[in-house]
KEVO-52859 format. One record per residue: x, y, z of N, C-alpha, C, O in turn. Coordinates in steps of 0.1 Angstrom, whole numbers, plus 2048, in hexadecimal, padded with zeros to 3 digits. Layout:
BEGIN
XYZXYZXYZXYZ/...
***
This chain:
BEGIN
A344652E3A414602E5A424542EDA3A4512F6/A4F44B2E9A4E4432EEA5743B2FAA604332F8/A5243F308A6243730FA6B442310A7543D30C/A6D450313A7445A310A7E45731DA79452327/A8A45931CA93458329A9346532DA9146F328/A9746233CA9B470341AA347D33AAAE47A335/A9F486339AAB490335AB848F339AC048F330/ABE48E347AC648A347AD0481343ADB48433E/ACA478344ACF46C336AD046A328AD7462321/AC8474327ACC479317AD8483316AE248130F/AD648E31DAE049431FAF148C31DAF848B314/AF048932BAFF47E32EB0347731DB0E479319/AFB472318AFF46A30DAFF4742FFB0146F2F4/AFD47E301B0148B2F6B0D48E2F9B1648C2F1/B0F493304B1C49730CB2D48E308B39491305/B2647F30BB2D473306B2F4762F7B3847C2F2/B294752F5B2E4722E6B3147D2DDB3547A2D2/B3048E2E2B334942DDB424992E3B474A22DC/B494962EDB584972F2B5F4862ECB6A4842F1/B5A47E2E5B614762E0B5F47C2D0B6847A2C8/B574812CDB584862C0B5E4922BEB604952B2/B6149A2C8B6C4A62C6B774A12C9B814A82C6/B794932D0B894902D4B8E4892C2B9748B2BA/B874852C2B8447E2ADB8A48A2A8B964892A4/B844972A8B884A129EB914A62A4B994A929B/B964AA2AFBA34B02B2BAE4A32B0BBA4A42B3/BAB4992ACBB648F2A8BB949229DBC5494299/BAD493296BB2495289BB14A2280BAF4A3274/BB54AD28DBB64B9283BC84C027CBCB4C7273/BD24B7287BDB4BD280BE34B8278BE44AB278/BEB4C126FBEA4C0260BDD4C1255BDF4BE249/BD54C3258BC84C4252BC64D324CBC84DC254/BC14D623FBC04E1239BB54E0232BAE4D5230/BB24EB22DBA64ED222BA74E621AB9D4DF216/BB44E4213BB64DB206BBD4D0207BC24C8200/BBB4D0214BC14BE215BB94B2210BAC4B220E/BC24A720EBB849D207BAB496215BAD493221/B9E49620DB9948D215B8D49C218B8349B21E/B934A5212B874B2216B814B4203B884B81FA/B6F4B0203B6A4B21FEB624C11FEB664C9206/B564C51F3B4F4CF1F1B404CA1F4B3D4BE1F6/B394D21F5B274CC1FDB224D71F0B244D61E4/B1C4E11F7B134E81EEB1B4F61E8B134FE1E4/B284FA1E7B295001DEB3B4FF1E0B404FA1EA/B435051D8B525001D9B585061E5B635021E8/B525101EEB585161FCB5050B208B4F50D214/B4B500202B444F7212B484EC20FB454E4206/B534EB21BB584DC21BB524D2222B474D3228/B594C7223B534BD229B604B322CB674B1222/B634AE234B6F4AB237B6C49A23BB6149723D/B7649123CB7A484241B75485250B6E47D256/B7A493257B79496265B68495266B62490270/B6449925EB5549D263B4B48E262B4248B26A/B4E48A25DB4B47A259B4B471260B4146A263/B5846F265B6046726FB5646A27DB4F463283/B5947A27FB5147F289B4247828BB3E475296/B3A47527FB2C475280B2646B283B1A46A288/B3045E27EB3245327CB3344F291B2C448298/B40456294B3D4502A1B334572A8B354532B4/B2C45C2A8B204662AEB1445C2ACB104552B6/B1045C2A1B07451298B0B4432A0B0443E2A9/B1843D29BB1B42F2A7B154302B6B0942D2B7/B194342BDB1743A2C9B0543D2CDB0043F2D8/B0143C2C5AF44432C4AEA4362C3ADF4322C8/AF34312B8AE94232B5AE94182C0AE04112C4/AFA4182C8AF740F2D1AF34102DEAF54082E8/AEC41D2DDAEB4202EAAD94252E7AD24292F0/AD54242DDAC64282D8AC34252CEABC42D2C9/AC541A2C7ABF4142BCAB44162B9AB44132AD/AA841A2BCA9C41C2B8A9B42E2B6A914342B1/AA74342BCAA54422B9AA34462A6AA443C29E/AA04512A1AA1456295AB1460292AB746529C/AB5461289AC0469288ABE47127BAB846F271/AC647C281AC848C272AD548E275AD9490280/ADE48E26AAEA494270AF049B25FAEC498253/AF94A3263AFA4A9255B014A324DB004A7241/B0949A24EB14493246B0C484240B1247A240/AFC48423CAF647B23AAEF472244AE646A241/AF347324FAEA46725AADE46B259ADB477258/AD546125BACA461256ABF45125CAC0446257/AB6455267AB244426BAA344E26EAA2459272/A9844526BA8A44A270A89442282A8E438287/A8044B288A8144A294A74440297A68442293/A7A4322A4A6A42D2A4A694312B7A6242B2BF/A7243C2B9A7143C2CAA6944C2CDA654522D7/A684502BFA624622C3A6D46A2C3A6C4762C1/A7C4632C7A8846D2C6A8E46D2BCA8E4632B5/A9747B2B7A9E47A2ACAA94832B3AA648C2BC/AB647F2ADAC64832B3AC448C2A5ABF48629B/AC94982A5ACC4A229AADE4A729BAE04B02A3/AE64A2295AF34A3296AF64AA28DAF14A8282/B004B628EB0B4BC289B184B428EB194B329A/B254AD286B304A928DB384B028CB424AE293/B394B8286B414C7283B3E4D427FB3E4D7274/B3B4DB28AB344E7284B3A4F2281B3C4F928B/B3D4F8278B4F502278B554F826FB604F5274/B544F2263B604EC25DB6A4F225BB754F0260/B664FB251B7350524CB7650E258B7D517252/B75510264B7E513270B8C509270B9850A26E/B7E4F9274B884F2276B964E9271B9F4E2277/B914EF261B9E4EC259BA74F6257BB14F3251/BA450225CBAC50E25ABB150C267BB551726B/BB150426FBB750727EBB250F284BBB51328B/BA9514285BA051D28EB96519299B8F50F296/B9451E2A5B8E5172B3B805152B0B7A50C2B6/B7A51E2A5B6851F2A7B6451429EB61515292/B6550A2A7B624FE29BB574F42ABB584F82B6/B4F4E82A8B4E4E12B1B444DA2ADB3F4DC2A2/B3F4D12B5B334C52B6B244C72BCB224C92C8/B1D4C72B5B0D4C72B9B054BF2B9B004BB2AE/B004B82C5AF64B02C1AED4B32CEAEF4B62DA/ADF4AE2C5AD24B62CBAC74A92C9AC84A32BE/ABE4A42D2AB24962CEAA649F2D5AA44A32E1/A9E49F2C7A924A52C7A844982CBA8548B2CA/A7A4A02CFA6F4992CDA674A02C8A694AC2C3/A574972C8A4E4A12BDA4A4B02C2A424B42BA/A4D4B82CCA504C52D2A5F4C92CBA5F4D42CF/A684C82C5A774CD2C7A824C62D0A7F4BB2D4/A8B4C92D2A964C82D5A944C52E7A8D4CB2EF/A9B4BC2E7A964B72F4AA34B92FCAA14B9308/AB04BA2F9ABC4B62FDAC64B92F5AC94B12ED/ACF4CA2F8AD84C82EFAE84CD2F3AEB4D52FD/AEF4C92ECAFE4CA2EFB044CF2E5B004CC2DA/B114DA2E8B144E12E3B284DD2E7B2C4DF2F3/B314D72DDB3A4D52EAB484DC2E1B4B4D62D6/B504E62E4B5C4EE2DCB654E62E2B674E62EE/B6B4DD2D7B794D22E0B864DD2E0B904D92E7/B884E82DAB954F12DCB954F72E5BA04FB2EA/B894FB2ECB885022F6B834FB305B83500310/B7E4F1301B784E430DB6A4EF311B624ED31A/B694F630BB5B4FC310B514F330BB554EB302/B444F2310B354EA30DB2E4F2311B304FA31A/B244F130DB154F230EB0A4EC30BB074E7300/B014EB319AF74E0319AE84E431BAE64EF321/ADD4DD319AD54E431DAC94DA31BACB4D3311/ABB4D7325AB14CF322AA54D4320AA84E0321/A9B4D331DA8D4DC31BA8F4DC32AA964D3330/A874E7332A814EB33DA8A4EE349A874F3354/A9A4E8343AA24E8350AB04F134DABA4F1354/AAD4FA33FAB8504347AC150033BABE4F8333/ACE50533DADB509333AE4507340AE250734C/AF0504337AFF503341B08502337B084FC32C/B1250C33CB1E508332B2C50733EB31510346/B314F833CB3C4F133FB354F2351B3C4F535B/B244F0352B1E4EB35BB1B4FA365B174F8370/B1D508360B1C511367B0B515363B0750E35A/B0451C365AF451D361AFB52D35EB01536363/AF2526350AEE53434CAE353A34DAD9536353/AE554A343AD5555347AD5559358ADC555361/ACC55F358AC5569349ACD570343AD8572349/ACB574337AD357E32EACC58C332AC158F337/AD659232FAD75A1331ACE5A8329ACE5A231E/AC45B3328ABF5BE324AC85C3319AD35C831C/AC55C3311ACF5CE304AC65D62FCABB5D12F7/AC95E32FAAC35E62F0ACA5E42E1AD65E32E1/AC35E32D2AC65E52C6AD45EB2C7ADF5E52C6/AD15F52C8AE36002C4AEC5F92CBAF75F82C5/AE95EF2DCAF95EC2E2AF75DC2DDAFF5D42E3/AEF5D82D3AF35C92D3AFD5C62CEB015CD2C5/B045BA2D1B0D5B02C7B075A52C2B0259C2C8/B095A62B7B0159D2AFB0C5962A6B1559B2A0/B075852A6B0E57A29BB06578292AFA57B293/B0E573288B0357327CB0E567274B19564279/B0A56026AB10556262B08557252AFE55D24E/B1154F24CB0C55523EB10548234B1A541236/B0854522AB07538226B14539219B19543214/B16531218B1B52A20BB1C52B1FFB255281F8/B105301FAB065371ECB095421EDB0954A1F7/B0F5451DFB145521DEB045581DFB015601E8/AFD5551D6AEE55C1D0AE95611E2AE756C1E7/AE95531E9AE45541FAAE755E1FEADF566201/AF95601FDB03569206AFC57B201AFB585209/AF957A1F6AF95891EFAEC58E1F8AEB59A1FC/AE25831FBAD5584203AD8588212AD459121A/ADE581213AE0581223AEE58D221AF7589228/AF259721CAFA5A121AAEE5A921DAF05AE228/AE45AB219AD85B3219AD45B5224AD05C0228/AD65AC22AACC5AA238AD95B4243AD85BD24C/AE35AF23EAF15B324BAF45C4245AF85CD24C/AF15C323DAEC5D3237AE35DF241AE45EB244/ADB5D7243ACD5DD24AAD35DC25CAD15E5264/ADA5D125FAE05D026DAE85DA274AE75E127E/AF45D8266B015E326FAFF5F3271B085F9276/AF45F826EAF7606270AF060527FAF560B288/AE65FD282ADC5FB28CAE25F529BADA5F42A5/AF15F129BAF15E32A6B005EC2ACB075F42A5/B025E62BBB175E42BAB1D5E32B0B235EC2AB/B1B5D62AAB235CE2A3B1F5BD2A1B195B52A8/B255BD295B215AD291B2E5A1291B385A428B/B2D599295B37591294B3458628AB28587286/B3D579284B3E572280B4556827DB4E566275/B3E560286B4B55428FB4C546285B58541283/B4254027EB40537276B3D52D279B41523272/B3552B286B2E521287B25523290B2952829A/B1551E28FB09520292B0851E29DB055272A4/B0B5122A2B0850D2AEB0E5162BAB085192C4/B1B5192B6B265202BDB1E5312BFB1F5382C9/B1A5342B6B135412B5B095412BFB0A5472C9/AFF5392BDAF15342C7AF85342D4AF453B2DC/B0252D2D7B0A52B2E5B0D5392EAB0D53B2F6/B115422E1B1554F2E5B095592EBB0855D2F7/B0255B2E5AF45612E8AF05572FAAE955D302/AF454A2FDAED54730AAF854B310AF555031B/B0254A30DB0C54C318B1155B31BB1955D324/B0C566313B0C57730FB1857930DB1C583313/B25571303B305762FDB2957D2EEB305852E8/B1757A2EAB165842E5B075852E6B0257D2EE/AFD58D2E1AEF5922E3AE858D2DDADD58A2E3/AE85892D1AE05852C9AE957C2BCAF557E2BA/ADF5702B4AE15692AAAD956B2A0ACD56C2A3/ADC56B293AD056B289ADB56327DAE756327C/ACF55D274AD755526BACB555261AC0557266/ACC553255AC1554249AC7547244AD3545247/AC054023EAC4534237ACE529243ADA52A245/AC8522246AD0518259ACA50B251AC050C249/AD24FE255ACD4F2257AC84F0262ACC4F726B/ABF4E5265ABF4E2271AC64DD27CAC44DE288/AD24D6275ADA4D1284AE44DE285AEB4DD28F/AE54E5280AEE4F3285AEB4F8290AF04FD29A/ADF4F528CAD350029CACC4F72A5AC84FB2AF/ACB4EB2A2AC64E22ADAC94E32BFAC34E62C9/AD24E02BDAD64E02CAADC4F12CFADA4F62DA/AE24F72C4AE45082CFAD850F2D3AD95182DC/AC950C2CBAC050E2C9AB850F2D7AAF5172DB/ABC5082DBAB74FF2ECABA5062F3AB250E2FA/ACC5052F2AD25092FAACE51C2FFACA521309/AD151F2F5ACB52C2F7ABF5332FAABD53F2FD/AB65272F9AA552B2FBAA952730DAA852F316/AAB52030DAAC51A31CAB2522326AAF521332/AC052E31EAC7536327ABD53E32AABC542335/AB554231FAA854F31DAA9552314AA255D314/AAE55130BAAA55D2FDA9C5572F8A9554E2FD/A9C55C2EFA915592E4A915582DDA925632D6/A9054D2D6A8E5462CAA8654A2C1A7A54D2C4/A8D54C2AEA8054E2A9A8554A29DA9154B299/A7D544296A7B54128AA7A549280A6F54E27E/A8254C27AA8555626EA8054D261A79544263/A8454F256A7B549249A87543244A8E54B23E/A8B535247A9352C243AA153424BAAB53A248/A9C531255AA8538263AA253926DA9953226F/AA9543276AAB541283AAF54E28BAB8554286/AA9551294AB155D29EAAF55A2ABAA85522B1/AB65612AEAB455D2C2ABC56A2CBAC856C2CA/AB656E2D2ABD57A2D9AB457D2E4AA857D2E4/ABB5812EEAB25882F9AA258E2F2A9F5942E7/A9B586301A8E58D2FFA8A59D2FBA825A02F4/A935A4302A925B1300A965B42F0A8F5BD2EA/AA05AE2E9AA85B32DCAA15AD2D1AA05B22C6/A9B59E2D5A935962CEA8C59F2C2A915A02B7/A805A42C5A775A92BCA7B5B72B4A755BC2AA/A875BE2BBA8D5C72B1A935C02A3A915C3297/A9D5B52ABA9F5B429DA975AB293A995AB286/A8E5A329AA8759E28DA805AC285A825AD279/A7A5B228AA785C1284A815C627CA7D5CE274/A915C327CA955C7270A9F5C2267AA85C7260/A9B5B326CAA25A7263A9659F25EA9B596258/A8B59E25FA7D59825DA6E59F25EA6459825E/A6E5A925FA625AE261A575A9261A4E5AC269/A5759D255A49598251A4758925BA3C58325C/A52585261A5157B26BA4A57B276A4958427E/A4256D278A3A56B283A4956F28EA5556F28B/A4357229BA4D56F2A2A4C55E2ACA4F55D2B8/A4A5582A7A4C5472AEA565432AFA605422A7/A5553D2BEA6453C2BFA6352A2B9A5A5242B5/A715272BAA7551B2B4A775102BEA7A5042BA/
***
């Protein structure tokens, strides 16, 4: 790597630009609907893609270039730059669309800058609720600057568990299978509709565990962190993701994955 800045400094300048890119989308969420003009389809006719989300990525992306031009960029709405510094910015600018056009709070901004290890620095920021979450390799979780963890001890039967579900119907019917095998086994499952937001829950213990089958990478980039860093544990599912207390961790890959290494991510 090359020239890496302090974590701190990375931080601050995620933080920056992801509370001007939630002030962006709470400008322009009202009057906004599912079928309003300017809201497109992505991968199947239930995944939109909106003007908001764009707009969003666009100033994230700006912001990024003039403050790191030699960084790399991933973001979901197309950004796309190879990196000649060793870092790469992994952006969600709206995570929760169809929350956020239905007027609903579980919507928000992710952005996370990896090196050749992972995720070095990531931010998590809900503009309806002014909550954030932040987190760097080696230094810990905070949400709206309080530290988090450790997470609590749970067993299987008292977990609360989030879960999300893709777009693809053929996907959905798969991952029906999986939530199959969950609910007789757990508390209860929630389903908030957005990843990053879910990952945030598991560090902050509004719930126990995350698992997701079929994830992009900037969904999980940055909650990813965040939650490893509160303490859970991370694991790599087969084109997914889980993360839940150490204690809860390996039950449920046991019976959402069996055949999985357990490595964390």
């Amino acid at each position: 790597m090359l020239n890496t800045p302090p974590h701190a400094e990375l931080r601050e300048l995620a933080l920056r630009l992801a509370f001007a890119a939630g002030a962006e989308l709470v400008a322009r969420q009202p009057g906004l609907s599912i079928d309003a003009a300017g809201v497109e389809t992505k991968t199947s006719a239930s995944d939109p893609v909106s003007d908001a989300d764009r707009a969003s990525e666009k100033l994230i992306t700006d912001g990024l270039t003039a403050a790191r031009p030699g960084d790399g960029l991933l973001g979901e709405e197309g950004a796309s730059r190879p990196s000649a510094t060793g870092l790469t910015w992994v952006i969600d600018p709206l995570d929760g669309t169809v929350n956020y056009l239905y007027g609903r709070l579980d919507w928000c901004v992710s952005i996370a800058v990896e090196d050749e290890a992972g995720a070095l620095v990531g931010v998590v920021h809900q503009p309806r609720t002014g909550l954030t979450w932040s987190a760097a390799r080696g230094a810990g979780a905070v949400r709206n600057d309080v530290a988090l963890g450790p997470l609590r001890d749970v067993a299987l039967e008292n977990a609360l568990v989030s879960t999300g579900f893709s777009y693809l119907p053929e996907t959905r019917a798969e991952q029906g299978d999986h939530l199959r095998l969950l609910l007789p086994a757990v508390r209860d499952v929630r389903r908030g509709g957005s990843a990053a937001l879910d990952l945030c829950s598991v560090a902050d213990g509004t719930a126990d565990a995350y698992y997701e089958h079929v994830i992009q990478p900037w969904d999980i980039a940055a909650g990813s962190l965040i939650a490893h860093e509160a303490g859970a544990q991370v694991v790599a599912l087969s084109n997914g993701v889980l993360a839940a207390a150490p204690s809860l961790a390996a039950a449920l890959v046991e019976l959402l994955a069996p055949s999985t290494p357990r490595r964390s991510v």
